[in-house]
TIVO-2410 file (N, C-alpha, C; in nm, 3 decimals):
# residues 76
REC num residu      c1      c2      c3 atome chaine
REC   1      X   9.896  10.622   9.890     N      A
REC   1      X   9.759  10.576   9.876    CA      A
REC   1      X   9.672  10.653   9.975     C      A
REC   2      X   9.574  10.703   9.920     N      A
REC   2      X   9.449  10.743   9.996    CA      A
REC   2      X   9.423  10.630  10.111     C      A
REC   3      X   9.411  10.728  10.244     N      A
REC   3      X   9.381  10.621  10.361    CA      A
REC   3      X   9.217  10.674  10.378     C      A
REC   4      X   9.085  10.610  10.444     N      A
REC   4      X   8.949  10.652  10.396    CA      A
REC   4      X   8.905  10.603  10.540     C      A
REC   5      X   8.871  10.677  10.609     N      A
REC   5      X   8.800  10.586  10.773    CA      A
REC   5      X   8.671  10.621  10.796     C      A
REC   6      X   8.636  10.481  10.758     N      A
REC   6      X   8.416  10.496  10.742    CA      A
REC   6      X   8.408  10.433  10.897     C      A
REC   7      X   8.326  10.510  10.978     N      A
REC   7      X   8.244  10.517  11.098    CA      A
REC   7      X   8.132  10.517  11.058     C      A
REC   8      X   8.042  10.376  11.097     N      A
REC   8      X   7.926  10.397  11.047    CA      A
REC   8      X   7.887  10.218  11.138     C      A
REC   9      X   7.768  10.227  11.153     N      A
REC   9      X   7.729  10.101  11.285    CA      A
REC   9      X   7.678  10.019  11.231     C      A
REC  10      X   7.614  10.075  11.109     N      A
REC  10      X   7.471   9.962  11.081    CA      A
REC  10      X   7.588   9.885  10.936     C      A
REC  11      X   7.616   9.731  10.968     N      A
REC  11      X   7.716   9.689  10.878    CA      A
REC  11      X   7.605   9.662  10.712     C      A
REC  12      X   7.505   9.631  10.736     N      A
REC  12      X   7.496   9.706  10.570    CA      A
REC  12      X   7.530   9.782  10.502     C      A
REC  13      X   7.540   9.897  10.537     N      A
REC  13      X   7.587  10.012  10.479    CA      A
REC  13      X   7.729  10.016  10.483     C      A
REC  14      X   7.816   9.947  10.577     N      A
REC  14      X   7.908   9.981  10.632    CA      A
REC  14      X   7.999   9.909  10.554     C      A
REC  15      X   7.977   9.748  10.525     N      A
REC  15      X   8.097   9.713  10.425    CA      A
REC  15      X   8.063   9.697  10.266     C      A
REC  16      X   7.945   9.729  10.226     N      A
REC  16      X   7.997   9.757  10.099    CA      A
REC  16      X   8.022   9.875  10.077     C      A
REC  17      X   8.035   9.990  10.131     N      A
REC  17      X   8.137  10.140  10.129    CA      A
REC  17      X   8.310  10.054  10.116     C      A
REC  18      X   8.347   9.975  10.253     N      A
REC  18      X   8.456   9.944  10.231    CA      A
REC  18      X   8.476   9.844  10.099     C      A
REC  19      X   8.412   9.768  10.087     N      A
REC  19      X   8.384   9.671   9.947    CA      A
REC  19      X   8.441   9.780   9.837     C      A
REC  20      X   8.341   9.857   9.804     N      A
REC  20      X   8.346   9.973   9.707    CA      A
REC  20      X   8.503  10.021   9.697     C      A
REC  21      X   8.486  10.110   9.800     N      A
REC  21      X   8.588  10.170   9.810    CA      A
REC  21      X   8.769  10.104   9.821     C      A
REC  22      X   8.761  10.021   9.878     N      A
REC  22      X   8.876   9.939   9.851    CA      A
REC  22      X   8.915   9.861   9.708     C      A
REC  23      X   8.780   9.811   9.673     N      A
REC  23      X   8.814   9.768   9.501    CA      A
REC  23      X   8.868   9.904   9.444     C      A
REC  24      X   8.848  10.061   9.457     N      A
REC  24      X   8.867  10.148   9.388    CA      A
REC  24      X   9.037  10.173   9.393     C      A
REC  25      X   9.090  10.091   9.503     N      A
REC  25      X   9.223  10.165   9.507    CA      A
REC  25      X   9.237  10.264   9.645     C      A
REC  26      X   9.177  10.226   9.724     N      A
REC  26      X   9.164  10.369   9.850    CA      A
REC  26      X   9.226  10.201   9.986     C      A
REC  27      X   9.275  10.283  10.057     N      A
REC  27      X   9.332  10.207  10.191    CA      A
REC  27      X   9.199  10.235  10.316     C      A
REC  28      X   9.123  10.128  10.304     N      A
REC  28      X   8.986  10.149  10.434    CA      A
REC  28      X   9.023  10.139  10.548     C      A
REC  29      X   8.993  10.189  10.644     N      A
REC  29      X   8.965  10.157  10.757    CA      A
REC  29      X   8.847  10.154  10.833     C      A
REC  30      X   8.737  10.076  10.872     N      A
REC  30      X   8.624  10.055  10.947    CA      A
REC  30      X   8.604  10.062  11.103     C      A
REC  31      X   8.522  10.184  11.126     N      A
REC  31      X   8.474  10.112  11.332    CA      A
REC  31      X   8.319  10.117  11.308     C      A
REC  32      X   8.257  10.050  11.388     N      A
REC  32      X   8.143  10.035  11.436    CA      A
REC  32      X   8.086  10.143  11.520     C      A
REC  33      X   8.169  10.223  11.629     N      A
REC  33      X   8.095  10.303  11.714    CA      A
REC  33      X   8.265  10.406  11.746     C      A
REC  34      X   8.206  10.487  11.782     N      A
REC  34      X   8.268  10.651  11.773    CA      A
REC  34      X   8.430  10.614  11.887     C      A
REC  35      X   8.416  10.554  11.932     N      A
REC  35      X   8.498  10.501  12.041    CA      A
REC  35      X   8.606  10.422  11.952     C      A
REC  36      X   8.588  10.346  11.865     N      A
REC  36      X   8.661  10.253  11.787    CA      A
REC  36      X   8.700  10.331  11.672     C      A
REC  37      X   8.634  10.440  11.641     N      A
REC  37      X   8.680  10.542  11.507    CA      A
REC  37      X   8.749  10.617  11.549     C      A
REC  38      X   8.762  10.688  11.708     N      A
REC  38      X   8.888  10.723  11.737    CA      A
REC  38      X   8.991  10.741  11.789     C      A
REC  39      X   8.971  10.591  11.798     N      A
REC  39      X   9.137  10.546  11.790    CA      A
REC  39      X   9.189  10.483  11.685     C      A
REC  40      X   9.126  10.464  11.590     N      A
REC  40      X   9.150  10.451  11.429    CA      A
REC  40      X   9.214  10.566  11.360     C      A
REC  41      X   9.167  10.716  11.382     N      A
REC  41      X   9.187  10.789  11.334    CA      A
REC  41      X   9.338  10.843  11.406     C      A
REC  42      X   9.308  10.849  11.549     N      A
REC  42      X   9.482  10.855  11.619    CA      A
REC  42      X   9.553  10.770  11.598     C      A
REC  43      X   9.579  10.678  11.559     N      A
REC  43      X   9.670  10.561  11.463    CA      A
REC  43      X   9.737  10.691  11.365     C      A
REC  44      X   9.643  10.806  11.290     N      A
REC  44      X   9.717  10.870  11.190    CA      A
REC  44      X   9.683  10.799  11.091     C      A
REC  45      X   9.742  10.883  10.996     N      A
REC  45      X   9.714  10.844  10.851    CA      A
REC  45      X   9.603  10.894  10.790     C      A
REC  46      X   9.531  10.861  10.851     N      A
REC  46      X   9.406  10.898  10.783    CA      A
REC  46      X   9.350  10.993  10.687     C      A
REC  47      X   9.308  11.064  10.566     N      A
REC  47      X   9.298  11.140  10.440    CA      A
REC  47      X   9.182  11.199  10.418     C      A
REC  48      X   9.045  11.110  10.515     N      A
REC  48      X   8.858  11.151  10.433    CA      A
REC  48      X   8.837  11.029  10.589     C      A
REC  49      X   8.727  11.192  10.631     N      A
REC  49      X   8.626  11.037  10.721    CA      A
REC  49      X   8.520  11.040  10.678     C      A
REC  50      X   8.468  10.963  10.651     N      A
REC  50      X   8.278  10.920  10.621    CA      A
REC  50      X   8.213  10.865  10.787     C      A
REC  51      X   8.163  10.992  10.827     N      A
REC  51      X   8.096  10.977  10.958    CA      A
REC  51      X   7.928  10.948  10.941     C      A
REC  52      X   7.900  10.863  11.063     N      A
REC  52      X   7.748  10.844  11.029    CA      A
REC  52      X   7.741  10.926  11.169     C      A
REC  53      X   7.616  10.985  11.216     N      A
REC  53      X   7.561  11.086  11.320    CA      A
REC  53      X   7.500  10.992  11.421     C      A
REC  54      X   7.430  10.893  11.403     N      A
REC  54      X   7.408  10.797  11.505    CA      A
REC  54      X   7.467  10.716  11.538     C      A
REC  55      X   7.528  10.696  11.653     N      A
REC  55      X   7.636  10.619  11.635    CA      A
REC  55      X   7.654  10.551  11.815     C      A
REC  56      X   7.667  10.413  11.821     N      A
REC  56      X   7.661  10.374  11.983    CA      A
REC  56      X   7.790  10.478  12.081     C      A
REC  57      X   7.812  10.448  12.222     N      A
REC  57      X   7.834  10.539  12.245    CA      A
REC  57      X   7.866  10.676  12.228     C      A
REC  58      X   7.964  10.735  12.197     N      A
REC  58      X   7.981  10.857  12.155    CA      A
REC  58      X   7.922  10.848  12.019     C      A
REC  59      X   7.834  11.017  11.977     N      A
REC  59      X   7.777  11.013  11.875    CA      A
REC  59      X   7.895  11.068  11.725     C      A
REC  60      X   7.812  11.049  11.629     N      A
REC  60      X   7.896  11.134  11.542    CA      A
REC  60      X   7.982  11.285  11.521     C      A
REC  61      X   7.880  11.351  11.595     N      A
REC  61      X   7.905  11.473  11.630    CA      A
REC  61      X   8.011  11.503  11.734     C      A
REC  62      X   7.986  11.462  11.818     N      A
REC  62      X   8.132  11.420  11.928    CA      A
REC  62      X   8.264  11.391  11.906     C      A
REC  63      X   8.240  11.290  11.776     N      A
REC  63      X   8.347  11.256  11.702    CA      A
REC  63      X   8.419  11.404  11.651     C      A
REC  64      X   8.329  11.368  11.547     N      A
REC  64      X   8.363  11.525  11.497    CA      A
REC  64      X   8.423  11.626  11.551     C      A
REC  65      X   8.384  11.630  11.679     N      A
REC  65      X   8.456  11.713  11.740    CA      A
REC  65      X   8.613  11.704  11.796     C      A
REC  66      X   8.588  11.569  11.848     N      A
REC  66      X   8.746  11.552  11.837    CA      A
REC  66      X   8.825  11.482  11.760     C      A
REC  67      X   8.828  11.473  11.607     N      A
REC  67      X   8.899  11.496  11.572    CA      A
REC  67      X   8.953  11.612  11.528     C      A
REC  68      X   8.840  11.707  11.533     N      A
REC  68      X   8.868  11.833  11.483    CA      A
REC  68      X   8.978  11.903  11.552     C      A
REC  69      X   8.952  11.867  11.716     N      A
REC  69      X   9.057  11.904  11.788    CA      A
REC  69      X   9.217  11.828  11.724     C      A
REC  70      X   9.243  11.772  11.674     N      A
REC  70      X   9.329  11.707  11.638    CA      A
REC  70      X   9.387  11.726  11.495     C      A
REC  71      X   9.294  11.788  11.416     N      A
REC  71      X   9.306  11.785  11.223    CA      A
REC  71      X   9.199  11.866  11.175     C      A
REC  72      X   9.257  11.860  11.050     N      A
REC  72      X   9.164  11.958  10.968    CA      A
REC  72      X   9.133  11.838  10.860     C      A
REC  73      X   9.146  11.745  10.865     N      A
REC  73      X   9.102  11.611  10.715    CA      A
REC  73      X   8.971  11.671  10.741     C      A
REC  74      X   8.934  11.636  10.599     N      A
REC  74      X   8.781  11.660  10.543    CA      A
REC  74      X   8.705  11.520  10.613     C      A
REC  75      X   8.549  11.576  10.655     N      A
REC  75      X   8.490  11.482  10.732    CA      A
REC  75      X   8.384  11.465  10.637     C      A
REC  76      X   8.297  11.361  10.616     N      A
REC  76      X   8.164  11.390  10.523    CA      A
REC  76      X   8.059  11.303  10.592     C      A
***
């Protein structure tokens, strides 16, 4: 199964992606702020991140960066 880790703060947006996306058949995983997405993502597994760019402490971009240090999964 597709594992899917949405980083994204503002929970409107944030659980009906997982809503969505989990009715589709995909394995979600959710953080709120860049700090909680990665250590979600070092757990492993992970397949597709859906990053948001504003994001409480560490920003999106930061993120980005380290996981990059870590993987090549597609980020969007």
């Amino acid at each position: 199964m597709t594992r899917i880790l949405i980083v994204e703060d503002e929970e409107s947006y944030r659980e009906p992606l997982v809503y969505q996306l989990t009715r589709e058949g995909y394995d979600v995983s959710a953080a709120a702020t860049g700090e909680e997405g990665l250590e979600l993502f070092t757990k492993g597994g992970i397949d597709l991140v859906l990053l948001d760019l504003m994001l409480p402490g560490f920003d999106g971009t930061a993120l980005c960066r380290r996981i990059r240090e870590q993987s090549r999964v597609p980020i969007i």
